[in-house]
C-alpha positions as CSV (number, residue, x, y, z in Angstrom):
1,X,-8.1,287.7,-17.3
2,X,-7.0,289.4,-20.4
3,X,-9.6,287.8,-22.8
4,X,-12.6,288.8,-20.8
5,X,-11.1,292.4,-20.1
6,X,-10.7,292.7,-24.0
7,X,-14.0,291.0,-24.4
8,X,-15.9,294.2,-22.1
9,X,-14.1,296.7,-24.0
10,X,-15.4,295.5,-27.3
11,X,-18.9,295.1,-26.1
12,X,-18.7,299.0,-25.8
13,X,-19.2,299.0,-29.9
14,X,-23.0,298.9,-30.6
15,X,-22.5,296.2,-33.1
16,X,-20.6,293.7,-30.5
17,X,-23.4,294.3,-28.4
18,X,-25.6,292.2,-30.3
19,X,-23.4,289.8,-30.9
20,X,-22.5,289.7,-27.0
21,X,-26.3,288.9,-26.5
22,X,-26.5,286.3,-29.1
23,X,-23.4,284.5,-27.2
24,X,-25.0,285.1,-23.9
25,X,-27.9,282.8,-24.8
26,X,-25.7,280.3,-27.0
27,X,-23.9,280.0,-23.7
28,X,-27.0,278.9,-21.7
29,X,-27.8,276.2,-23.9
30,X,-24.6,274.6,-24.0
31,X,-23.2,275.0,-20.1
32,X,-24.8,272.1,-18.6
33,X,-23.3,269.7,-21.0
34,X,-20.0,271.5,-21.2
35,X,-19.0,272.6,-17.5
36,X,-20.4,269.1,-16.5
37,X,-17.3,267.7,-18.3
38,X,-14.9,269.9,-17.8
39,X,-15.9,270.7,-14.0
40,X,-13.1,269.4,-12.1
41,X,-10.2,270.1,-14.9
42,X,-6.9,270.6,-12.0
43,X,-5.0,274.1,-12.9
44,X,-2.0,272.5,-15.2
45,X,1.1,271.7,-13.2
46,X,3.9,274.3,-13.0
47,X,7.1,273.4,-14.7
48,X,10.3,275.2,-15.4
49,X,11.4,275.4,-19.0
50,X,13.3,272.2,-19.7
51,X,11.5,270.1,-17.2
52,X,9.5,267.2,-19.0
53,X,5.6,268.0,-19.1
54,X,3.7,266.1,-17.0
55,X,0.8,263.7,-18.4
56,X,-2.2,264.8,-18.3
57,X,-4.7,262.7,-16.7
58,X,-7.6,264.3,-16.2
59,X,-10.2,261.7,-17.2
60,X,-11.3,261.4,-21.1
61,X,-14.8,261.0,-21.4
62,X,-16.4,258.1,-23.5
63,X,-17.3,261.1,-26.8
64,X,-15.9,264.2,-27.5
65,X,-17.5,266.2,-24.5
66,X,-18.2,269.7,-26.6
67,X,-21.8,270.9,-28.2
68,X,-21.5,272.4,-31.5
69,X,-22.8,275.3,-29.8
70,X,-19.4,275.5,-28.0
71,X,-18.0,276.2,-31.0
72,X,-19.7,279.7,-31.9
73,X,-18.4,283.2,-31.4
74,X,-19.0,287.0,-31.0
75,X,-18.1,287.7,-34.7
76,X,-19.2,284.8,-36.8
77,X,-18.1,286.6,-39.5
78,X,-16.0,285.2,-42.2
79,X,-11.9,285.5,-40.4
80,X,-10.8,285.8,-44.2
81,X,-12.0,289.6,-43.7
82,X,-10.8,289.4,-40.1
83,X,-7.0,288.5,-41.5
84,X,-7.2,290.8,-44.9
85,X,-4.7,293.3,-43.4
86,X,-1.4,292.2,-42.3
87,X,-0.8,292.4,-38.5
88,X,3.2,292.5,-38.2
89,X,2.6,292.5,-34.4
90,X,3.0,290.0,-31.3
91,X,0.5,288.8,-29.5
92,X,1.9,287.8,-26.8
93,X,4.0,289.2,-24.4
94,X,7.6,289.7,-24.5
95,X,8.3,286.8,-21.6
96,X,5.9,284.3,-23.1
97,X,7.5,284.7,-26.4
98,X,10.8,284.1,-25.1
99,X,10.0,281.2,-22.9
100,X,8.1,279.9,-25.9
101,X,11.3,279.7,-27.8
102,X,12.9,277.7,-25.2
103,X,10.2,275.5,-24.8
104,X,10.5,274.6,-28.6
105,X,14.3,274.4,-28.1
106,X,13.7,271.6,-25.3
107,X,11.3,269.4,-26.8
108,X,11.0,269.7,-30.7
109,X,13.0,266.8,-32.1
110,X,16.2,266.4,-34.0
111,X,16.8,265.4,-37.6
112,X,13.4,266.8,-38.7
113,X,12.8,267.1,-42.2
114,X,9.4,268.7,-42.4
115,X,8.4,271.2,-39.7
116,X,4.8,272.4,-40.3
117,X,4.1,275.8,-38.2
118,X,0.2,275.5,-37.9
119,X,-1.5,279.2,-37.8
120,X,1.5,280.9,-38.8
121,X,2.5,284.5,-39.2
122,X,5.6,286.6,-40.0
123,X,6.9,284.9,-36.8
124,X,7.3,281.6,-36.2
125,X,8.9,281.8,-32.3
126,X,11.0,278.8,-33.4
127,X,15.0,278.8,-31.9
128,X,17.9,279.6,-34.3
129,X,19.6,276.3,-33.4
130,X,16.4,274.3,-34.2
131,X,17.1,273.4,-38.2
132,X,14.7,271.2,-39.7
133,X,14.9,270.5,-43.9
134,X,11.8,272.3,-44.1
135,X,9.7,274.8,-42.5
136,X,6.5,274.6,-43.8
137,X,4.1,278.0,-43.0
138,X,0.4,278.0,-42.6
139,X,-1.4,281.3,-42.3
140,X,-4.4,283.6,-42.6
141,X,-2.0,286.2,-44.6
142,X,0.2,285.7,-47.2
143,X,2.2,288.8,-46.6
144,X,2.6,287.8,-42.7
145,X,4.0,284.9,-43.9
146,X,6.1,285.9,-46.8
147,X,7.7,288.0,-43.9
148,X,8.5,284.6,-42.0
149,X,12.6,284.5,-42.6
150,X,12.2,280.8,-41.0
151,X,9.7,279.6,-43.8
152,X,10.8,277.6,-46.3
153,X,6.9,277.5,-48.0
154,X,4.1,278.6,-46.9
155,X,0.1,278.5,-48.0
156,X,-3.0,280.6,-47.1
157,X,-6.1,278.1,-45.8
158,X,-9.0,279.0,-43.5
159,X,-9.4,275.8,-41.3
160,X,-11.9,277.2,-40.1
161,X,-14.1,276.9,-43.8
162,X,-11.5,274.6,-45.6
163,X,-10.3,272.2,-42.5
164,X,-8.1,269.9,-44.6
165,X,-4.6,270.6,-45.1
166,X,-3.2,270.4,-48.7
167,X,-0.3,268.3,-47.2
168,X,0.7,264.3,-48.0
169,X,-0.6,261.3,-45.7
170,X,3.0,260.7,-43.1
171,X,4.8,263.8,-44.8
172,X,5.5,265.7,-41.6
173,X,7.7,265.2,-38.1
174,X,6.7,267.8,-36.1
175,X,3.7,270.6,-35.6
176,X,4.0,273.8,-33.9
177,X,0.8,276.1,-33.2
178,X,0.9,279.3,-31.1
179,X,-1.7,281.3,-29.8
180,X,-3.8,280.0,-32.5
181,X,-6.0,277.3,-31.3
182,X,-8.7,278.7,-29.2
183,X,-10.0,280.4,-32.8
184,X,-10.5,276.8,-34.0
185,X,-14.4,276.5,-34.8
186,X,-13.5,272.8,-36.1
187,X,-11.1,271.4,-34.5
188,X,-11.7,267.8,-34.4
189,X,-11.7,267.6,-38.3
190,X,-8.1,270.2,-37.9
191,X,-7.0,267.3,-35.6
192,X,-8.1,264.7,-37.2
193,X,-6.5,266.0,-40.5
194,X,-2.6,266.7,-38.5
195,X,-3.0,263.0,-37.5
196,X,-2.9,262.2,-41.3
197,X,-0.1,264.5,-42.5
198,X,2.1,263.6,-39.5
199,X,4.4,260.8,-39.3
200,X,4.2,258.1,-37.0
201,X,5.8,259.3,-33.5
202,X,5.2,263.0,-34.7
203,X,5.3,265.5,-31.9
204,X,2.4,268.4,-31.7
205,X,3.7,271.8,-29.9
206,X,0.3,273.9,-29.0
207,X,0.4,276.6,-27.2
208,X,-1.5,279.7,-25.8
209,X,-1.4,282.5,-23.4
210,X,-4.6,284.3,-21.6
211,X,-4.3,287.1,-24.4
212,X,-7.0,286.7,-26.9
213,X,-9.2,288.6,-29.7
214,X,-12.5,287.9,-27.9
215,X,-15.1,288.2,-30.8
216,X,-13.1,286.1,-32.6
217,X,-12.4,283.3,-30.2
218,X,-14.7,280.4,-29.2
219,X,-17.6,280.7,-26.6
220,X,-16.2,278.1,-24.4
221,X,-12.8,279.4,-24.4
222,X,-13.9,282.9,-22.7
223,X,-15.3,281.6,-19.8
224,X,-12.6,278.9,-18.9
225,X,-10.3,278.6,-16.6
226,X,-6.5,278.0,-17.2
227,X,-7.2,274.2,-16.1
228,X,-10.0,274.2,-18.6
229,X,-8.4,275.5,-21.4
230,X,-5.7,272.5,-20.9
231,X,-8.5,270.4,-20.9
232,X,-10.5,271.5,-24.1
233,X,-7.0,271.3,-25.7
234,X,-6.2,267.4,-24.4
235,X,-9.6,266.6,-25.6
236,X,-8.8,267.7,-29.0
237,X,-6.0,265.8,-29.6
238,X,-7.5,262.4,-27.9
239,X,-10.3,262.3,-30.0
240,X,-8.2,263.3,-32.6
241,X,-6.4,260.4,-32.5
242,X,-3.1,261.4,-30.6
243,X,-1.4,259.9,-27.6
244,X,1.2,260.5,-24.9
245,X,-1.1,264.1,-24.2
246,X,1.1,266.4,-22.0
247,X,0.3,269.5,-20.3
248,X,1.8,272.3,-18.0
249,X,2.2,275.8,-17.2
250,X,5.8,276.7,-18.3
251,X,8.6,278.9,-16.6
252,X,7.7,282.4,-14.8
253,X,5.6,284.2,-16.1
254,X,2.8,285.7,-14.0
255,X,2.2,288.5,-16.1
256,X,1.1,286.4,-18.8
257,X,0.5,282.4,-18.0
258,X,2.0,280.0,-20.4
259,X,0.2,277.0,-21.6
260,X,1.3,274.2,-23.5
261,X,-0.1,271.0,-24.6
262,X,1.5,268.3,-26.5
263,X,0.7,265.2,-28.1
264,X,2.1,262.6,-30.5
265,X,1.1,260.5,-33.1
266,X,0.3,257.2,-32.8
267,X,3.3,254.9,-34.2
């Protein structure tokens, strides 16, 4: 997988060698609690853009199933350092972006007034005949997203220090979020926080690929498989307080997998 090929290249820098070490026995303390819940999590279903994701129903457990632990990376370094310097580069690859966009143009609602893009940069990946009132931006880097032609506003936040969003309670239809959540370190607060701002019957868009930064992503995120990372996703949103959690692996692309989960706000 892309993440752990990118993850052994940067464990060839001496300084990511002791940080690989300090993950390696963070990871032995928190396997047995976290592959016992996620063991089992099916591979997502394979749908064609357009096609309705199916439910997922891989079984919730009775508390949020991740150890803090879970939640640590290679670089625990502050990302406000990390982001400093604009990046005006994709991430992901050329299909995934495009079937991305057509995802969004399939399921992101009509008649929106505030569209909050979640972990935004000078792209949003959002489809030209998709015209919300608003597009709100939320970012690492202000002059990523003062690049963002689709933005209407934007702010800087590290959810990862700061995990409150300077947003009304029921101010926003619809949430977008690419490529961004396996970086999460607090996610159930994130979650907890977009089930505030979001109207009732609010659709949540997340999606990611198997292209990561791997010092910067979360320990249990490296060593997951695609069925997995569906499932650490669902189980945000759950116990975060959404419903109607959908999941699938979206259109061709075998060069670069395309994940996305959705969920929506309890009316």
């Amino acid at each position: 997988r892309a993440c752990s090929i990118m993850r052994s290249a940067w464990k060839a820098f001496p300084r990511a060698t002791a940080w690989a070490a300090r993950r390696d026995r963070r990871h032995e303390a928190t396997a047995a609690t976290m592959w016992a819940v996620l063991q089992g999590a099916p591979a997502p279903p394979r749908v064609n853009v357009g096609e309705p994701l199916p439910l997922f129903t891989h079984p919730f457990p009775a508390s949020f199933p991740l150890p803090g632990s879970a939640f640590s990376r290679m670089d625990d370094d502050s990302d406000r350092d990390f982001y400093q310097e604009p990046r005006m580069e994709q991430h992901f690859g050329d299909s995934a972006r495009d079937q991305l966009k057509r995802v969004y143009a399939s399921v992101l609602p009509t008649g929106v007034e505030v569209h909050l893009d979640l972990c935004s940069s000078f792209d949003s990946h959002l489809p030209a005949e998709y015209t919300p009132a608003a597009v709100v931006g939320h970012g690492m880097n202000k002059d990523e997203l003062d690049s963002n032609s689709r933005l209407s506003s934007s702010f800087v936040l590290d959810l990862n220090e700061t995990p409150t969003l300077p947003l009304d309670d029921g101010s926003v239809d619809a949430v977008t979020c690419a490529m961004s959540v396996d970086y999460l370190i607090r996610p159930l607060e994130v979650f907890r926080d977009l089930n505030r701002v979001m109207k009732p019957g609010g659709l949540l868009v997340l999606s990611f690929s198997d292209r990561c930064f791997p010092f910067k992503v979360i320990d249990v995120w490296l060593d997951a498989t695609e069925g997995q990372r569906c499932a650490i996703v669902a189980n945000y949103l759950h116990f975060g307080g959404f419903s109607d959690i959908r999941a699938g692996s979206v259109g061709s692309t075998a060069d670069e997998p395309l994940c996305v989960v959705t969920g929506r706000k309890l009316d």
